[in-house]
PDB file of N, CA, C and O in Angstrom:
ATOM      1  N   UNK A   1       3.898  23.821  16.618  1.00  0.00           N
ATOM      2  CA  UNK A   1       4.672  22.700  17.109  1.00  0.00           C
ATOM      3  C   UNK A   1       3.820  21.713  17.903  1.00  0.00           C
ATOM      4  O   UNK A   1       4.250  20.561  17.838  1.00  0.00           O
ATOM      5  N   UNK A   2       2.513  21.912  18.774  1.00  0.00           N
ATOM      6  CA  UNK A   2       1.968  21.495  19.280  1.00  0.00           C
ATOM      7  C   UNK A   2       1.684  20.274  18.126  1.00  0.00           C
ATOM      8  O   UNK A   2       2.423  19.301  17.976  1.00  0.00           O
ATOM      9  N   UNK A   3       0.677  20.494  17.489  1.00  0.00           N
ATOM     10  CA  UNK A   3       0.639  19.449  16.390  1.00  0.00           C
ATOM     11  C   UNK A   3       1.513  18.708  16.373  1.00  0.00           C
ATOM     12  O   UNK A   3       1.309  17.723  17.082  1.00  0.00           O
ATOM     13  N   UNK A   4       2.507  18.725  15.830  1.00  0.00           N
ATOM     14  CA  UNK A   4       3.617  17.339  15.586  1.00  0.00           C
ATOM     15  C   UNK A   4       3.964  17.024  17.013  1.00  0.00           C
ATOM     16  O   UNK A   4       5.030  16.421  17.139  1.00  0.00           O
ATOM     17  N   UNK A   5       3.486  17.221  17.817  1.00  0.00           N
ATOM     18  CA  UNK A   5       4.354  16.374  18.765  1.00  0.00           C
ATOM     19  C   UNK A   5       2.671  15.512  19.140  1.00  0.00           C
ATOM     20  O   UNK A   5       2.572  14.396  19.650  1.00  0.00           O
ATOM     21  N   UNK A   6       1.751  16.220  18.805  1.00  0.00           N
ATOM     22  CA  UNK A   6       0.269  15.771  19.063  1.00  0.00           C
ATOM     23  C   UNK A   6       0.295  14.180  18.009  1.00  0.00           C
ATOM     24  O   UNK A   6      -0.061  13.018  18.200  1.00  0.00           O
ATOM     25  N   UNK A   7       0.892  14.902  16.930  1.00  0.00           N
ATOM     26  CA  UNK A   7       1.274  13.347  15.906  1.00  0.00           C
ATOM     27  C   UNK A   7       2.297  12.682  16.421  1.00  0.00           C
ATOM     28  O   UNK A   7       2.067  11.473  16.459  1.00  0.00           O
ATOM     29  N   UNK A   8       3.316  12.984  16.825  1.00  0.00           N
ATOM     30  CA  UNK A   8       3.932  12.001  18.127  1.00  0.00           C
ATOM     31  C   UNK A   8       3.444  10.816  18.871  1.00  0.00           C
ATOM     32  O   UNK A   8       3.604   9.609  18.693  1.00  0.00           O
ATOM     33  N   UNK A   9       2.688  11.630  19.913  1.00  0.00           N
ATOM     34  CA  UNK A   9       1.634  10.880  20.773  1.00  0.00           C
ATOM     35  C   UNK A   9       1.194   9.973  20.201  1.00  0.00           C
ATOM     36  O   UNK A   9       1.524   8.789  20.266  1.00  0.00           O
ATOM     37  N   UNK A  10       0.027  10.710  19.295  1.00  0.00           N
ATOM     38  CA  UNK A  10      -0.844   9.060  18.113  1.00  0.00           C
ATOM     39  C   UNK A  10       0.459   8.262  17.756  1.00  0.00           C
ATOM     40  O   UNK A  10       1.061   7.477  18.489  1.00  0.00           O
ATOM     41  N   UNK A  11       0.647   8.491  16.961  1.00  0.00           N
ATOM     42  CA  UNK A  11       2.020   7.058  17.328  1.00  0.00           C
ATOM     43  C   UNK A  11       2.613   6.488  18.101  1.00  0.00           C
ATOM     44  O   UNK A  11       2.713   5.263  18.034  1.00  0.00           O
ATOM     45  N   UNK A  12       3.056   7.048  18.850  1.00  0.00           N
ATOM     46  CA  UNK A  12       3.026   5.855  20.269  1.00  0.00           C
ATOM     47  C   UNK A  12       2.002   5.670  20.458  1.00  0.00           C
ATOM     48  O   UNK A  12       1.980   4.601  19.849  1.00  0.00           O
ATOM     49  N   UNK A  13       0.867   5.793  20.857  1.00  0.00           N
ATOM     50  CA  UNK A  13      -0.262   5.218  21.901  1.00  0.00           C
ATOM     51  C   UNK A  13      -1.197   4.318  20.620  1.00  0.00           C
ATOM     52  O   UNK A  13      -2.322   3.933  20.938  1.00  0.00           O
ATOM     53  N   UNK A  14      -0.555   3.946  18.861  1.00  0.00           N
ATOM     54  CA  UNK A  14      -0.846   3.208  17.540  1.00  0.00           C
ATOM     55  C   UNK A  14       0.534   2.244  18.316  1.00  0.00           C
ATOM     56  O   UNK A  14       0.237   1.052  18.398  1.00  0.00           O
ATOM     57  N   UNK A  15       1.364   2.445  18.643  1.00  0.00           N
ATOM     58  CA  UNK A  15       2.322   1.696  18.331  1.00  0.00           C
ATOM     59  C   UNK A  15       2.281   0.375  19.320  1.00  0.00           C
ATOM     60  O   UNK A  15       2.247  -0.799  18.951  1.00  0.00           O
ATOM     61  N   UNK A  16       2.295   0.950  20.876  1.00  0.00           N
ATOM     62  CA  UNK A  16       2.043   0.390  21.770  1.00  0.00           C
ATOM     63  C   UNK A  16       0.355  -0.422  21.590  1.00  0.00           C
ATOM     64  O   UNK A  16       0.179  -1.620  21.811  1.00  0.00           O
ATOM     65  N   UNK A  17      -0.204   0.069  21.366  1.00  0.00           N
ATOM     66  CA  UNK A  17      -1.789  -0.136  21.225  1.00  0.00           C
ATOM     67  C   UNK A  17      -1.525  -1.727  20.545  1.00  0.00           C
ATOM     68  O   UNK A  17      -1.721  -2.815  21.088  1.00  0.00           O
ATOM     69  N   UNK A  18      -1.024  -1.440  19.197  1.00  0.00           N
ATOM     70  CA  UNK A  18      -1.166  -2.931  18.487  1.00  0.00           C
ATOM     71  C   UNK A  18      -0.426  -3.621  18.693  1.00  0.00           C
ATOM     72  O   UNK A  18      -0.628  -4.715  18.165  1.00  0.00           O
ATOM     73  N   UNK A  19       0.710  -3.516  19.438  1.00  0.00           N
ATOM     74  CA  UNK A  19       1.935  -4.385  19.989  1.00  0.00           C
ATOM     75  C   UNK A  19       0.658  -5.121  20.972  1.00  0.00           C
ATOM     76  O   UNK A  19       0.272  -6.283  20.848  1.00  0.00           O
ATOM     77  N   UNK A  20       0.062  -3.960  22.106  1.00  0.00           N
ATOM     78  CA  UNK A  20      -0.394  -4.745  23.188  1.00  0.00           C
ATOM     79  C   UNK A  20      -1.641  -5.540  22.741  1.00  0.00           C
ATOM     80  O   UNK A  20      -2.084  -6.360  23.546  1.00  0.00           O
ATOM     81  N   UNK A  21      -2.364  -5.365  21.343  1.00  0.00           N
ATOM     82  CA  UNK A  21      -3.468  -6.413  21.104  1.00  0.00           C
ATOM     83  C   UNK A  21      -3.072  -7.191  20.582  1.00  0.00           C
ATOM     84  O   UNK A  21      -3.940  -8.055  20.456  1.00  0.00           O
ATOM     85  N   UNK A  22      -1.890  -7.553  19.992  1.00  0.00           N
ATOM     86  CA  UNK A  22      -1.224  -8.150  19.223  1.00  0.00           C
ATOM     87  C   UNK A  22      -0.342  -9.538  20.167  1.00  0.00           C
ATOM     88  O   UNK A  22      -0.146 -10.607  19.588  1.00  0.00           O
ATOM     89  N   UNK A  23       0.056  -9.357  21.425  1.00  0.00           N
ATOM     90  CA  UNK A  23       0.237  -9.793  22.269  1.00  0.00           C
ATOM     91  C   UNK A  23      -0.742 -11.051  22.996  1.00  0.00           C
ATOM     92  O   UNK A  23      -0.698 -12.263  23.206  1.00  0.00           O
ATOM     93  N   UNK A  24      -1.950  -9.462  23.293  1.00  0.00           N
ATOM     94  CA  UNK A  24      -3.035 -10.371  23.995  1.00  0.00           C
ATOM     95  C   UNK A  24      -4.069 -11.186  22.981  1.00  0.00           C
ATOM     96  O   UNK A  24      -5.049 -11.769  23.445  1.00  0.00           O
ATOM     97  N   UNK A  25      -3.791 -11.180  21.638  1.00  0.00           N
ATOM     98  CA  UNK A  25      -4.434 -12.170  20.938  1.00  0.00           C
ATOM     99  C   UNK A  25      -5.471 -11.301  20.215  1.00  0.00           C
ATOM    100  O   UNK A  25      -6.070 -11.886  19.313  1.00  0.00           O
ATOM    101  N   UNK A  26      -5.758 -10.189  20.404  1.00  0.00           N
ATOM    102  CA  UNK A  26      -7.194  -9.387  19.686  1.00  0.00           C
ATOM    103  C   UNK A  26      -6.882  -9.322  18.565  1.00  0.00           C
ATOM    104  O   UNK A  26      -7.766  -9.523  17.733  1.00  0.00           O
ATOM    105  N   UNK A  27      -5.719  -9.063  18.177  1.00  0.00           N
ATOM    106  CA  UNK A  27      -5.181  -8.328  16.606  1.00  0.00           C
ATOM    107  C   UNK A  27      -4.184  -9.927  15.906  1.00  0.00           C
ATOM    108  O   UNK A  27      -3.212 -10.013  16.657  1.00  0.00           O
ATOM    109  N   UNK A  28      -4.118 -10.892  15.025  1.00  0.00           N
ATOM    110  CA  UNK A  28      -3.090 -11.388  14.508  1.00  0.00           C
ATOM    111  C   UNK A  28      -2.139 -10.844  13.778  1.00  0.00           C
ATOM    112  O   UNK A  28      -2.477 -10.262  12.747  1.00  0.00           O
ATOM    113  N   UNK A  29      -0.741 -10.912  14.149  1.00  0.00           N
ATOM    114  CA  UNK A  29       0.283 -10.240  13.292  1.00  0.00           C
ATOM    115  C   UNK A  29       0.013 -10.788  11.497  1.00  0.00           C
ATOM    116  O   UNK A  29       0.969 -10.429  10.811  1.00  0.00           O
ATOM    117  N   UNK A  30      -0.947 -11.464  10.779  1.00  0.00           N
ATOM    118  CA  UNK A  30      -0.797 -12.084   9.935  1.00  0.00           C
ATOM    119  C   UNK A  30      -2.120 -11.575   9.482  1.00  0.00           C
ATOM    120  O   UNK A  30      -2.569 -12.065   8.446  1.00  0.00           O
ATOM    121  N   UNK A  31      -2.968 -10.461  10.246  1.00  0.00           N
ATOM    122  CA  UNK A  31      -4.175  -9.926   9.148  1.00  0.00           C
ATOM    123  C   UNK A  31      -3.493  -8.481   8.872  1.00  0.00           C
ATOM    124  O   UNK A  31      -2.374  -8.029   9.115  1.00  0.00           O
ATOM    125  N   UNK A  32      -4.858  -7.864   8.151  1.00  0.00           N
ATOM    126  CA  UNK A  32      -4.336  -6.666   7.479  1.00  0.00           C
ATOM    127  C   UNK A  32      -4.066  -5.785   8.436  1.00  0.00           C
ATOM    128  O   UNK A  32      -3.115  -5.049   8.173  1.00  0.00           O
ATOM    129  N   UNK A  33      -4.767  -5.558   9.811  1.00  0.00           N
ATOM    130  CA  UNK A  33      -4.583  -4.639  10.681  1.00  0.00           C
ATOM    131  C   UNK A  33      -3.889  -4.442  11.259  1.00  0.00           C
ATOM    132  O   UNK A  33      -3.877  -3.342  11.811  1.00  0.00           O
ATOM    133  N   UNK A  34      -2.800  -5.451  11.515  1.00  0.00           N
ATOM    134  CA  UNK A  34      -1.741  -4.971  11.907  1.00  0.00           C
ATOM    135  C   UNK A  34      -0.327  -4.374  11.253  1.00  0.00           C
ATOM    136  O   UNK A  34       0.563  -3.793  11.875  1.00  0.00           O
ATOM    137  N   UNK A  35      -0.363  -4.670   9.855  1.00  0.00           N
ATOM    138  CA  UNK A  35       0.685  -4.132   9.643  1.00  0.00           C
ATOM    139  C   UNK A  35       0.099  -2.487   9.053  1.00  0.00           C
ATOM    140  O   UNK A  35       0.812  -1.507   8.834  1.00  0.00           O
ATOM    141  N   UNK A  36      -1.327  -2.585   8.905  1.00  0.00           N
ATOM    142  CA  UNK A  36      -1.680  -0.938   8.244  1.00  0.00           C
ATOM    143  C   UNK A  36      -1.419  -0.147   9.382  1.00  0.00           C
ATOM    144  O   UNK A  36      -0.797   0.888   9.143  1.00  0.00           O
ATOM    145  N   UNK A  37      -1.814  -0.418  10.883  1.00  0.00           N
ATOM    146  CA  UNK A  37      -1.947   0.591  12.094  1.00  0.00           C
ATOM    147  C   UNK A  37      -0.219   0.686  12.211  1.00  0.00           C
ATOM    148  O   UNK A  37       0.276   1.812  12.168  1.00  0.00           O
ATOM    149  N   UNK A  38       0.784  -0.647  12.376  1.00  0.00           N
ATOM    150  CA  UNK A  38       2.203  -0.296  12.302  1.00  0.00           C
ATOM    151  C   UNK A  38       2.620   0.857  11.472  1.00  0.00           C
ATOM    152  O   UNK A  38       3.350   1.673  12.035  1.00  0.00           O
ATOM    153  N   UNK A  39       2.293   1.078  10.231  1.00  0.00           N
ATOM    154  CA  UNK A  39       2.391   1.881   8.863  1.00  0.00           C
ATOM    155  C   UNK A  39       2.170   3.470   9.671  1.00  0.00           C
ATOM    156  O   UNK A  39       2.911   4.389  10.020  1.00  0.00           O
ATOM    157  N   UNK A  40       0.885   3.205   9.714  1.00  0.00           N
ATOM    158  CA  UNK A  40       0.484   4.659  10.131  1.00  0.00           C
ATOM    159  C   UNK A  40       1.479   5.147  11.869  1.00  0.00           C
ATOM    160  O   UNK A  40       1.863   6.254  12.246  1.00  0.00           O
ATOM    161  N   UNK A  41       1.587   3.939  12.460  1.00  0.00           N
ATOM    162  CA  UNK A  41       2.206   4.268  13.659  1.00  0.00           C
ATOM    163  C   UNK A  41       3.529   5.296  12.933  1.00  0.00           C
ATOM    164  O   UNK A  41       3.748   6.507  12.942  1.00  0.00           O
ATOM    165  N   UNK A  42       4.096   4.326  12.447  1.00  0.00           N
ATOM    166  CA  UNK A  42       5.635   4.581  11.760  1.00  0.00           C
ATOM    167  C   UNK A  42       5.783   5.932  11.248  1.00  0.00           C
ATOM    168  O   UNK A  42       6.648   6.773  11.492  1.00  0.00           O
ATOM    169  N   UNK A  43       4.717   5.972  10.450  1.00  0.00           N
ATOM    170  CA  UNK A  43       4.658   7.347   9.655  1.00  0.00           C
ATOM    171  C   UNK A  43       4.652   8.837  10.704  1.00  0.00           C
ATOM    172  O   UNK A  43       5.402   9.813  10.681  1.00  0.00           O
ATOM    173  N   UNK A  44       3.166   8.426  11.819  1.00  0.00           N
ATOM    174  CA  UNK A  44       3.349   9.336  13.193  1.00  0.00           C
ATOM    175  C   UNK A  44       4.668  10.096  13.307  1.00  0.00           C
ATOM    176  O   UNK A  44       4.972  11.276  13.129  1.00  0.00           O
ATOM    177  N   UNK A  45       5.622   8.553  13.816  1.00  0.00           N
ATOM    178  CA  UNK A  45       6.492   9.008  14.774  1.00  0.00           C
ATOM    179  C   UNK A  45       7.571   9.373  14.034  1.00  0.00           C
ATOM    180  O   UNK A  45       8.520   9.966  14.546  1.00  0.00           O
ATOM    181  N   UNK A  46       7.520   9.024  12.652  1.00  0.00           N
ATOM    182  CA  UNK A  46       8.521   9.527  11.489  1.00  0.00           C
ATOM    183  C   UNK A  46       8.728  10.800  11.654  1.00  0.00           C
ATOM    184  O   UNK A  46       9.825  11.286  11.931  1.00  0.00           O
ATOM    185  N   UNK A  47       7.159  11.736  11.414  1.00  0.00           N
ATOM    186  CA  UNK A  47       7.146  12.984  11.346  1.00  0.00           C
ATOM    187  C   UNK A  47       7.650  13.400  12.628  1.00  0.00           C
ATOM    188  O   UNK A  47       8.446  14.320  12.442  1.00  0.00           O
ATOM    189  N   UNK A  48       7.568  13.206  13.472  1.00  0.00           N
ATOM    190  CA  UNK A  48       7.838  13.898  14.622  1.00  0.00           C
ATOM    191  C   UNK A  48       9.749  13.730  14.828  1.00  0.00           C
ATOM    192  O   UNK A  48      10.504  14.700  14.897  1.00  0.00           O
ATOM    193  N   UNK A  49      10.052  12.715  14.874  1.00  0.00           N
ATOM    194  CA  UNK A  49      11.552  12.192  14.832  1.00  0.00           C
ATOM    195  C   UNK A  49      11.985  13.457  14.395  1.00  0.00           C
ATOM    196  O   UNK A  49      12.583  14.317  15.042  1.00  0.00           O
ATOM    197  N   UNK A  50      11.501  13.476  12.858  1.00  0.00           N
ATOM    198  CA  UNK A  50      12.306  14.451  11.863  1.00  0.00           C
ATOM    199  C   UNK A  50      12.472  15.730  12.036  1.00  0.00           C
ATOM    200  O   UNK A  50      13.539  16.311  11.838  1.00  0.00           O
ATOM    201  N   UNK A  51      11.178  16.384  12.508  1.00  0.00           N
ATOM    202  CA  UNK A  51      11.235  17.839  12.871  1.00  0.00           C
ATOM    203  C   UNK A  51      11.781  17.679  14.525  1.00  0.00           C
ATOM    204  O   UNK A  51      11.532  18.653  15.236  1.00  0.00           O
ATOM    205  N   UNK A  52      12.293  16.857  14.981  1.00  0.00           N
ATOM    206  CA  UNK A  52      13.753  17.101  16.443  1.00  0.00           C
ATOM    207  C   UNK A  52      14.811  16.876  15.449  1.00  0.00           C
ATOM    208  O   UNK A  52      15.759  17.201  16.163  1.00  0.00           O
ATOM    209  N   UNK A  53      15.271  16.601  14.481  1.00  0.00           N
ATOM    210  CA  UNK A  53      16.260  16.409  13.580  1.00  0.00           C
ATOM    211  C   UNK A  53      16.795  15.672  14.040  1.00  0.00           C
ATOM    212  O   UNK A  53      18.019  15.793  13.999  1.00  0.00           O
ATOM    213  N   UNK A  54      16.032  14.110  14.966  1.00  0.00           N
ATOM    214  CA  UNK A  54      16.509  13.112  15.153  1.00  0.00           C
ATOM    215  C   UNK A  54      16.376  11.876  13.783  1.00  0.00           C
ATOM    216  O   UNK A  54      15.410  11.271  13.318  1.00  0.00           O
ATOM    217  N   UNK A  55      17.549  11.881  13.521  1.00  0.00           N
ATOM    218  CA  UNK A  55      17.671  11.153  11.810  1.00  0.00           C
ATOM    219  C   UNK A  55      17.865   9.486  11.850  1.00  0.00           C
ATOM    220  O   UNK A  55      17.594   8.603  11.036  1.00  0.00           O
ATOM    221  N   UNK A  56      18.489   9.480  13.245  1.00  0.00           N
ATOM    222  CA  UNK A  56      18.320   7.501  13.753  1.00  0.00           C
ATOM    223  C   UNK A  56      17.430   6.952  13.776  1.00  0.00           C
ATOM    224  O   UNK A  56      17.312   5.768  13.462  1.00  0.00           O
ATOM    225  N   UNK A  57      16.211   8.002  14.325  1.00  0.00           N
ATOM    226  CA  UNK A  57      15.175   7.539  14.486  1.00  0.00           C
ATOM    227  C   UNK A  57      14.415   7.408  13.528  1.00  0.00           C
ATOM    228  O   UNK A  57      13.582   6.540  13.267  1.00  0.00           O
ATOM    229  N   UNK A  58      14.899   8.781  12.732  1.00  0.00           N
ATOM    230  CA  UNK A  58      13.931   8.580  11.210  1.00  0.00           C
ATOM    231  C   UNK A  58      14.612   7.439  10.430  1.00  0.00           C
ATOM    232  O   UNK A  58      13.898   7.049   9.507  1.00  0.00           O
ATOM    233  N   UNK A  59      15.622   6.884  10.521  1.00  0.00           N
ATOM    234  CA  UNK A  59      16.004   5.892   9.438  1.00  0.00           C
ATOM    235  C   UNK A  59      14.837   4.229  10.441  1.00  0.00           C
ATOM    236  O   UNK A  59      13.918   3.696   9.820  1.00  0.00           O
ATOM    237  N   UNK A  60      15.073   3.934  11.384  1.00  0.00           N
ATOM    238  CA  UNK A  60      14.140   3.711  11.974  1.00  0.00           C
ATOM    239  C   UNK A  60      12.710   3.429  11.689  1.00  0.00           C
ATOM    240  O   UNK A  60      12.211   2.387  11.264  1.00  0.00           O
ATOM    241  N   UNK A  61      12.025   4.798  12.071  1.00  0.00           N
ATOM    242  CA  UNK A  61      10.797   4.332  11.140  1.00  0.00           C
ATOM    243  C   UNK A  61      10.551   4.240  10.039  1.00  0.00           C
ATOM    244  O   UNK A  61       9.519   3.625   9.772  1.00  0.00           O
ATOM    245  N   UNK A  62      11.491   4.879   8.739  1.00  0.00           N
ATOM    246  CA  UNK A  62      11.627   3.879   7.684  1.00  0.00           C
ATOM    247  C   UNK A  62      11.320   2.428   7.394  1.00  0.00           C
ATOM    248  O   UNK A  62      10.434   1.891   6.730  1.00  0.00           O
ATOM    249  N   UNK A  63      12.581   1.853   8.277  1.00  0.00           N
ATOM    250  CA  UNK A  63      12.640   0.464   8.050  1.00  0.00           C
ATOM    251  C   UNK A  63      10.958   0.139   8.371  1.00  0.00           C
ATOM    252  O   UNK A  63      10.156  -0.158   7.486  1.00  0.00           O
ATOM    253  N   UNK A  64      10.710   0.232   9.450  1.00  0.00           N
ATOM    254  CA  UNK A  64       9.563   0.045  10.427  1.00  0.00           C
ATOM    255  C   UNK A  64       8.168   0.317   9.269  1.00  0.00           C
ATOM    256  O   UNK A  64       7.277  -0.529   9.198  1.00  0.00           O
ATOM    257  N   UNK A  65       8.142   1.316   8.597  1.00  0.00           N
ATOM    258  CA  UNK A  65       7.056   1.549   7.389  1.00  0.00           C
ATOM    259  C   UNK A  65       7.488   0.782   6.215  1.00  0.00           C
ATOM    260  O   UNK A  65       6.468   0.383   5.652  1.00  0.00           O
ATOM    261  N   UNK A  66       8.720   0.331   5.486  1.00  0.00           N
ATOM    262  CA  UNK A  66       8.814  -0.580   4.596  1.00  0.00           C
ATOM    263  C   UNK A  66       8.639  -1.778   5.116  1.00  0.00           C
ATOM    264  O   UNK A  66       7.939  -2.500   4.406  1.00  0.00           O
ATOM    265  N   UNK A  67       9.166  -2.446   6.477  1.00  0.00           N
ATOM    266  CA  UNK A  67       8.399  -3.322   6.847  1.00  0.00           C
ATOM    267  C   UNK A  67       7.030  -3.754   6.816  1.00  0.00           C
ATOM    268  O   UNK A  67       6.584  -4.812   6.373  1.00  0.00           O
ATOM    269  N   UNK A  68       6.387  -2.728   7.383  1.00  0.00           N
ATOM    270  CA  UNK A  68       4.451  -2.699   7.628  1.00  0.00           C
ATOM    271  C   UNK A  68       4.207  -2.848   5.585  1.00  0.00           C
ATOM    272  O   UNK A  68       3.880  -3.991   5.270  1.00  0.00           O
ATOM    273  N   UNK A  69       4.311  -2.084   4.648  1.00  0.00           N
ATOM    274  CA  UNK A  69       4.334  -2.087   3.427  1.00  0.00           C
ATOM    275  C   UNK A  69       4.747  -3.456   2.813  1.00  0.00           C
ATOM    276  O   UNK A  69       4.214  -4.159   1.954  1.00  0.00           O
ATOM    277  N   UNK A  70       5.510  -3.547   3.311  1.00  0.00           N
ATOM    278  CA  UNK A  70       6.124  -4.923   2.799  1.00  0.00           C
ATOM    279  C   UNK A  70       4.505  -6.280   3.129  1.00  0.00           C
ATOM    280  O   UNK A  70       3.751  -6.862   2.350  1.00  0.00           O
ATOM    281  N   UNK A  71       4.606  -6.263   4.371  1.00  0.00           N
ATOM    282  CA  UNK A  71       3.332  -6.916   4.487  1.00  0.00           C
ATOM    283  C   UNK A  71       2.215  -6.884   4.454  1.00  0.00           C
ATOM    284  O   UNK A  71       1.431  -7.785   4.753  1.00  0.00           O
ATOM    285  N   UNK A  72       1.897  -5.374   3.920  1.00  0.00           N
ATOM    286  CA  UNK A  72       0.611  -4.630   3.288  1.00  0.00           C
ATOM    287  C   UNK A  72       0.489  -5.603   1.961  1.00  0.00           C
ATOM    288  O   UNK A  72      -0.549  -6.200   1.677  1.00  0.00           O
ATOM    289  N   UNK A  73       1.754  -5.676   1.164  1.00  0.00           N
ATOM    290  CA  UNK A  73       1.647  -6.187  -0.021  1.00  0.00           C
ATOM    291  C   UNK A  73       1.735  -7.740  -0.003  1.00  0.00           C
ATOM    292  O   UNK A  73       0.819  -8.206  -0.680  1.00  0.00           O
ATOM    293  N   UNK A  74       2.504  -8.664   0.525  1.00  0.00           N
ATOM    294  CA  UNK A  74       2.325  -9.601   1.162  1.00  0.00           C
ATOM    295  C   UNK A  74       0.733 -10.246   1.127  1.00  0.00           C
ATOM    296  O   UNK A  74       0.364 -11.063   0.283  1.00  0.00           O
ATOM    297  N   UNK A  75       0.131  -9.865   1.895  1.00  0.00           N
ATOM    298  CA  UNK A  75      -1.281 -10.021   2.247  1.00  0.00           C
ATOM    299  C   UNK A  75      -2.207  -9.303   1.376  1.00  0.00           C
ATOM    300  O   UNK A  75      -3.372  -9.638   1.590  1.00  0.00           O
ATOM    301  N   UNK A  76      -2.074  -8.480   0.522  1.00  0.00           N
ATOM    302  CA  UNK A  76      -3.051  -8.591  -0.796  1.00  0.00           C
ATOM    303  C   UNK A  76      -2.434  -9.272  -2.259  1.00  0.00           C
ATOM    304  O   UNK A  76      -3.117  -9.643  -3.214  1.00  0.00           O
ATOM    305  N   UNK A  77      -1.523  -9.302  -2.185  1.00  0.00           N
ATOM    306  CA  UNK A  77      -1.088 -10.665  -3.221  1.00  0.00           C
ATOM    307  C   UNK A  77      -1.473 -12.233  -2.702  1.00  0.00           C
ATOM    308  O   UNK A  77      -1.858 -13.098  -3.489  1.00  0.00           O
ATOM    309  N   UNK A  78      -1.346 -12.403  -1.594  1.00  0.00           N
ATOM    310  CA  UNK A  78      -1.841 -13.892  -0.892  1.00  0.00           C
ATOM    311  C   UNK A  78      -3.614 -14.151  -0.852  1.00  0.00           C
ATOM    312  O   UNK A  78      -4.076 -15.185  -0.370  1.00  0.00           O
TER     313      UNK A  78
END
């Protein structure tokens, strides 16, 4: 169990991380890096959501990973 909640963590501290460079100007919401690190954030905290059999949350990071995907694809078609 340690593990998934260890994949927890990395997702928040991915999630917060690119929100806060994303903010302060390091990261543009409009290159590739931010929506791949969102992706992987999403995915993190997916896994973890799921094994608390919190399912709000997993519908959640769903959206949150078809979002990031969505603009994965976005930005290699452009």
């Amino acid at each position: 169990m340690n593990i998934i909640k260890t994949i927890g963590w990395i997702g928040t501290v991915l999630l917060i991380g690119v929100y806060g460079l994303n903010s302060l100007g390091y990261i543009s919401s409009v290159s590739l890096w931010y929506p791949l690190l969102n992706l992987v954030a999403a995915i993190c905290l997916g896994i973890r959501v799921y094994t608390d059999k919190n399912y709000s949350n997993v519908i959640l990071e769903i959206f949150w990973a078809g979002i990031a995907i969505f603009a994965i694809v976005k930005y290699m078609v452009s």
